[in-house]
C-alpha positions as CSV (number, residue, x, y, z in Angstrom):
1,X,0.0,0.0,0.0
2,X,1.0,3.8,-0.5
3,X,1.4,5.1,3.0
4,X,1.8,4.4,6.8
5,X,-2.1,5.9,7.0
6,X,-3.5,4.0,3.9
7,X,-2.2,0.8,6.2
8,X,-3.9,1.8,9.1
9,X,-7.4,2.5,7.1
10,X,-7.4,-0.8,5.5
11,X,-6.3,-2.9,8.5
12,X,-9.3,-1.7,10.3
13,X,-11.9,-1.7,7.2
14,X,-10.8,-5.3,6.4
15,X,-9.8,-6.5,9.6
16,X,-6.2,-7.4,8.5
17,X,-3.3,-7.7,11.2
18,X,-1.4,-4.4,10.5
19,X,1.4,-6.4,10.0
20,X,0.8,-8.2,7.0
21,X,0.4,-4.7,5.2
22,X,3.8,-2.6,4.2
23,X,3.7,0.7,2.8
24,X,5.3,1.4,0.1
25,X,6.4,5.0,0.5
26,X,4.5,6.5,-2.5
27,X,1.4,5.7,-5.1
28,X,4.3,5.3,-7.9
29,X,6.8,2.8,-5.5
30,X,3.3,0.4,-5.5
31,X,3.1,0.8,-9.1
32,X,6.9,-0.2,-9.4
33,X,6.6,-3.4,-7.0
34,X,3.7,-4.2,-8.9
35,X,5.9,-3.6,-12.6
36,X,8.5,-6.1,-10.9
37,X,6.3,-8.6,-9.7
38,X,4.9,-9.3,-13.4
39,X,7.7,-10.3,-14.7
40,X,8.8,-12.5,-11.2
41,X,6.1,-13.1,-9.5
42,X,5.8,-13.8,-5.7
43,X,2.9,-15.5,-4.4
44,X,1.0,-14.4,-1.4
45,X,0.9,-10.5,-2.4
46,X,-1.4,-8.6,-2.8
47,X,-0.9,-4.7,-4.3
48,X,-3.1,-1.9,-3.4
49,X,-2.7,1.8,-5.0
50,X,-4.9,4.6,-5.5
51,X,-6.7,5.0,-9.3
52,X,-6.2,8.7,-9.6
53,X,-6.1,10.4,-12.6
54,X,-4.1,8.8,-15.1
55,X,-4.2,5.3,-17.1
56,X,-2.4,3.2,-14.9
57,X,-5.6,1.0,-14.1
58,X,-6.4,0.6,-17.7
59,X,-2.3,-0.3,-18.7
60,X,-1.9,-2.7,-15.7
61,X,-5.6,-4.4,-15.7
62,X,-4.2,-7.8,-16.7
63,X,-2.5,-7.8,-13.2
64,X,-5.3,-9.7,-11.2
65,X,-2.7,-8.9,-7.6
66,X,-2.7,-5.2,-8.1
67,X,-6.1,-3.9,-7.2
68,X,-6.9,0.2,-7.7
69,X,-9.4,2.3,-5.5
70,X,-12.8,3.1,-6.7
71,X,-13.3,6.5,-8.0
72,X,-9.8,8.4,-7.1
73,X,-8.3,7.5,-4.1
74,X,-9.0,6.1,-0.6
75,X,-10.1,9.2,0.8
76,X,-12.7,9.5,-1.9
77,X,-14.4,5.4,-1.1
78,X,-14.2,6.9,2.7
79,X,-16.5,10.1,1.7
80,X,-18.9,7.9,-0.3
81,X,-19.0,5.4,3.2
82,X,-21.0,6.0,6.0
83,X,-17.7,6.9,7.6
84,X,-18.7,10.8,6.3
85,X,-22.1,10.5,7.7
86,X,-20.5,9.6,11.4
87,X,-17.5,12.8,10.9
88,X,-20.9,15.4,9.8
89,X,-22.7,14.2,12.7
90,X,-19.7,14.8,14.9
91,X,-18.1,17.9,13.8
92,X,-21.3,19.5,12.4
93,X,-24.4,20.9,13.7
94,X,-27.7,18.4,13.1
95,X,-30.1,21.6,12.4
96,X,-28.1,23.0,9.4
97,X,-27.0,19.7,8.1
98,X,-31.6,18.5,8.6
99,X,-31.7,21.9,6.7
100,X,-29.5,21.0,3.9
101,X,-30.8,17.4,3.4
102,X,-28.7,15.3,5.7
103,X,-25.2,13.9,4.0
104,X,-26.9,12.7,0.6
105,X,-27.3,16.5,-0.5
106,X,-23.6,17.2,1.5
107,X,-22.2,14.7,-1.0
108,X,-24.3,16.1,-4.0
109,X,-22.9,19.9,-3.1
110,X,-19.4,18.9,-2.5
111,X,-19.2,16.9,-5.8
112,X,-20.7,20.0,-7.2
113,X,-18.4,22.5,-5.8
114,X,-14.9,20.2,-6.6
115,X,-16.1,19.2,-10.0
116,X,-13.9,21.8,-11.9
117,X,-11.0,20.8,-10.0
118,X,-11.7,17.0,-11.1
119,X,-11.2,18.7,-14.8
120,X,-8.1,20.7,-14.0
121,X,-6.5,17.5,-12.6
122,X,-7.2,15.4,-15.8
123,X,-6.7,17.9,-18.0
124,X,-3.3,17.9,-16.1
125,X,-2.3,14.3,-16.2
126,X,-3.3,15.0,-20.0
127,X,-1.8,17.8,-21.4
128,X,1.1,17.5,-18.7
129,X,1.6,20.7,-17.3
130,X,2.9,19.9,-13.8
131,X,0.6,21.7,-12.2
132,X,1.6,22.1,-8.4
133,X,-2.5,21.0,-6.9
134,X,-0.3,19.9,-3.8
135,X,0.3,24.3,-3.1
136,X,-3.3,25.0,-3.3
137,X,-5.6,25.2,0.1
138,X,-8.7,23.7,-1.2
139,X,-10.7,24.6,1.7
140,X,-9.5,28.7,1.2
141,X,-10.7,29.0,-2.1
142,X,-14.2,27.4,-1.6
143,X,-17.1,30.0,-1.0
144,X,-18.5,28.9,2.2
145,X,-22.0,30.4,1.9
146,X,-22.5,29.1,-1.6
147,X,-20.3,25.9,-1.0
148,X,-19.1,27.1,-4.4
149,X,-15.4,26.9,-5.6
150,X,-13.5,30.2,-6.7
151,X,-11.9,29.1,-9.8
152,X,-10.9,32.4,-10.9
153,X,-8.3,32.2,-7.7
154,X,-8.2,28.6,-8.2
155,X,-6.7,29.4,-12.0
156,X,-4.4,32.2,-10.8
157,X,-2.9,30.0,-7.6
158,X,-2.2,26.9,-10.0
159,X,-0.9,28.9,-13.2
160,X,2.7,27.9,-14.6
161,X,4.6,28.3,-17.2
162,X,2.6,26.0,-19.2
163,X,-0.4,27.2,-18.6
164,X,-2.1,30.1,-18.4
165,X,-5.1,31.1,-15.9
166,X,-7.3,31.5,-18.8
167,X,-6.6,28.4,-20.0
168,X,-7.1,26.5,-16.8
169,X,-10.5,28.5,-16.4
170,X,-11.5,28.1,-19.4
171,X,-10.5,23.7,-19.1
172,X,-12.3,23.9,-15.5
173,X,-15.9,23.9,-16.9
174,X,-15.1,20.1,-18.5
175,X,-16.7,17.3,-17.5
176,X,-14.8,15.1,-15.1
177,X,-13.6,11.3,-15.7
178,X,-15.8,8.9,-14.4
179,X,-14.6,6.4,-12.6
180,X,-15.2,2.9,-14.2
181,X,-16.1,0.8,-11.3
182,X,-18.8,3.0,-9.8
183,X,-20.1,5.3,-12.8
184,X,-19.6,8.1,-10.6
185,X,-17.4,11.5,-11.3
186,X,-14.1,10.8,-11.2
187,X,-12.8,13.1,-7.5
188,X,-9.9,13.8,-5.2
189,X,-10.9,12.6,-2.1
190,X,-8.7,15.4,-0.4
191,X,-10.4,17.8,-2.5
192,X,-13.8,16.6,-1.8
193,X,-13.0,16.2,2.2
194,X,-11.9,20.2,1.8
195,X,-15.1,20.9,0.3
196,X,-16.8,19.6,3.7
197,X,-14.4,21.2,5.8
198,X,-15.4,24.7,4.1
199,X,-18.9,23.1,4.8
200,X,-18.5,23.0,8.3
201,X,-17.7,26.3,8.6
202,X,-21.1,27.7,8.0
203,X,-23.8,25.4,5.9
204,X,-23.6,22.4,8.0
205,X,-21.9,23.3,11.2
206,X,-19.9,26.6,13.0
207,X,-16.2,25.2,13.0
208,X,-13.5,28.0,13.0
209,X,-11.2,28.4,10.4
210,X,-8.4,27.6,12.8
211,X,-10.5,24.0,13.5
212,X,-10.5,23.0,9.7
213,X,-7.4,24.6,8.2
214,X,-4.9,21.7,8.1
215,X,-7.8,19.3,7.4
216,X,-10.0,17.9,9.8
217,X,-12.2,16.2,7.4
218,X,-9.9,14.0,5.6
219,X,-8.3,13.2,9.3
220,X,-11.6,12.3,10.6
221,X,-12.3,9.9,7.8
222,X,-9.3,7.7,8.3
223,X,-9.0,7.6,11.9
224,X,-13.2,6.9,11.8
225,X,-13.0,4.0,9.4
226,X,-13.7,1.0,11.0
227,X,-14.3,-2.8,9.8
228,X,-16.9,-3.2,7.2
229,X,-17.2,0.1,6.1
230,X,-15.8,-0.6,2.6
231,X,-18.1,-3.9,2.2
232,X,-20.0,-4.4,-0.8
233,X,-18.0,-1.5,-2.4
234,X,-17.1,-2.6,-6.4
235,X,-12.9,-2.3,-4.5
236,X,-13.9,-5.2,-1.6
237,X,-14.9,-7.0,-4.0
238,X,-11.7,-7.3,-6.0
239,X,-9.6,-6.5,-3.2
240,X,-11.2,-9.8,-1.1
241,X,-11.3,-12.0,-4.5
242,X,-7.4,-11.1,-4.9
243,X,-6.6,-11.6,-1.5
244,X,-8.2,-15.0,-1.7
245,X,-6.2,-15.8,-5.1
246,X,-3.0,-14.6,-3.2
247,X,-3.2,-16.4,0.1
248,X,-5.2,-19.4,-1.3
249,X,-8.1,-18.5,1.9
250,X,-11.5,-18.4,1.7
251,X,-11.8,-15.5,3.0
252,X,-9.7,-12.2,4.3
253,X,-11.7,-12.1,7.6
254,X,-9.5,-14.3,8.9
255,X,-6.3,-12.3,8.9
256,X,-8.1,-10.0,11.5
């Protein structure tokens, strides 16, 4: 897996003793393992990396041991869960979020509001401008009464030398990918959790800008994850069946 936290999240969605899971250090050092292993393969392993936005799950598909998120990332499976329901309910306030439409409608505005930056990153991994997304504060250029993303500031924090803000404005009103395993917009998952953070600061709760500034969403989601809140996802189902290819069982559950 890509990280120290991605181990943690998935050891407690699946129930799988932390330490049969290694990080990797890095979406693109899973991807390498994963090149290696093709051509000498190791049995009993299992590779987990995020889809995000380029081709990698389309080039490597015939590799039934490397097994990509649905929709983006981790973060994003975690804010389709009913892990976001429980981390709304905590950190927000139940009036405004009755008022809104509960967490379906949450989910529908946030998808809304980081749509444009689902274009930008395509468009990115496309075109290859080496955008910098990593510099930008999501949460800081979302419009918290609207729930409404500035891209005009958006296009003027991610310019480069490759692209112009009027370019990436003008690429920001695209459709985004969708992702292939659930039919749904293809989305950052740390964008989308900044989108509820902004949330939380006025349409669904009265956090502080201090309170969701470094990210309390996205934190929330993968400390809150706990078994089964992945199952019956389009990813437990591959993840499980590889799992079961890899370590001949007949089921993960009884790693935990």
């Amino acid at each position: 897996m890509e990280g120290p936290s991605d181990q943690r999240a998935y050891s407690r969605a699946f129930g799988i003793d932390r330490r049969n899971i290694f990080p990797a250090a890095g979406r693109i050092n899973v991807l390498g393992v994963a090149r290696v292993l093709a051509e000498r393969p190791l049995s009993g392993v299992t590779c987990v990396v995020d889809r995000d936005f380029d081709d990698a799950a389309s080039r490597l598909s015939e590799l039934d041991f490397l097994v990509f998120s649905d929709n983006a990332d981790m973060d994003m499976m975690l804010f389709a869960s009913g892990v976001l329901d429980r981390v709304v309910e905590a950190w927000g306030t139940r009036a405004k979020l009755r008022q809104l439409g509960g967490t379906v409608a949450l989910r529908t505005r946030v998808s809304q509001c980081v749509a444009p930056l689902s274009a930008l990153r395509a468009a990115n991994v496309a075109e290859r401008w080496g955008v910098a997304f990593s510099t930008l504060k999501v949460v800081d250029v979302i419009d918290q009464e609207l729930l409404e993303l500035e891209i005009r500031r958006v296009a003027a924090k991610l310019a480069n030398a490759l692209v112009s803000p009027g370019e990436l404005e003008a690429r920001s009103s695209a459709q985004p990918p969708t992702c292939p395993s659930t039919g749904m917009p293809l989305m950052s998952g740390k964008d989308a959790a900044a989108a509820v953070d902004a949330a939380l600061r006025k349409l669904v709760g009265n956090l502080s800008h201090q309170q969701v500034k470094d990210g309390v969403v996205v934190r929330s989601l993968r400390v809150g994850v706990g078994y089964g809140d992945l199952a019956g996802t389009p990813f437990a189902e591959r993840f499980e069946s590889a799992l079961v290819s890899a370590l001949g069982q007949a089921t993960p559950e009884g790693e935990g």
